[in-house]
N, C-alpha and C positions, 0 to 999 in steps of 0.2 A: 504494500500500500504506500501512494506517494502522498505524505503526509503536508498540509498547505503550510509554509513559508512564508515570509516576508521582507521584502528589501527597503531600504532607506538607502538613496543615490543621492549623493550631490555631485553635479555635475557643473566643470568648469571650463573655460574657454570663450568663443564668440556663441554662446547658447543663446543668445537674448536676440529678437529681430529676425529669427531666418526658419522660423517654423516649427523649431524645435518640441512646443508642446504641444502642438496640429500629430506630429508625426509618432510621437511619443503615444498617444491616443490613439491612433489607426491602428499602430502594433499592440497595445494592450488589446484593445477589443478583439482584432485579429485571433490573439493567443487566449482569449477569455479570461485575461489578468484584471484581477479590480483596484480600487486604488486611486489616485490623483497626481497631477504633475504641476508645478507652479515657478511662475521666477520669481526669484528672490530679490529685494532693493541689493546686493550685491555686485548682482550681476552674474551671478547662479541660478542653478535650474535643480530645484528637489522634485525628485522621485520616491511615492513611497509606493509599494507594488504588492500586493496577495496573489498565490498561484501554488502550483503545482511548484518543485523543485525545477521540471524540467522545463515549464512552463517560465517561471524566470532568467534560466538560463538563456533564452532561447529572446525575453524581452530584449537582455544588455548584449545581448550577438547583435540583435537586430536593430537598437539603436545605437552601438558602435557602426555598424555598415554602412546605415541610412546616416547617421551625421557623420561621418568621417570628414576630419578637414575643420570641425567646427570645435569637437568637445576636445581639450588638451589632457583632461584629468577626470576622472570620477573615483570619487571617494563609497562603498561600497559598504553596508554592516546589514549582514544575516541576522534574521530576529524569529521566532514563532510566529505563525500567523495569532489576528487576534480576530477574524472573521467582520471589521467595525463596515468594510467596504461592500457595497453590494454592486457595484460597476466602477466602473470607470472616470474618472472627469475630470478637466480643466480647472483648477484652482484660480480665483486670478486675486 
């Protein structure tokens, strides 16, 4: 049994202005990951993600592909899921 998970991203670079949480969102729903994405006054971009184990992996694959060239760094912490998400969304 793959037991649900949960990710906490912060993600750094030119994330802010180029789609980043349009895109971040396609791939969640895609993967049936739930969850929220938001920029930060920073000029960061948090990701918090529930899914499958494989199902996460499979997020941060796919938004390293789709932003490459944008994100420089994401910072990454494994957590238990805690089920609070029931889809997906745009934070703003």
């Amino acid at each position: 049994m793959n037991q649900s998970q949960r990710i906490h991203v912060i993600y750094t670079g030119n994330v802010h202005g180029v789609g980043f949480r349009f895109t971040a969102e396609r791939v969640a729903r895609r993967l049936g990951v739930s969850g929220f994405v938001k920029n930060l006054p920073d000029g960061t971009v948090e990701a918090m993600c529930e899914g499958s184990e494989e199902e996460l992996k499979s997020f941060l694959k796919d938004i390293k592909e789709n932003m490459r060239g944008y994100v420089s760094d994401s910072q990454i912490a494994w957590r238990p899921a805690t089920g609070e998400f029931a889809s997906f969304e745009i934070r703003f």
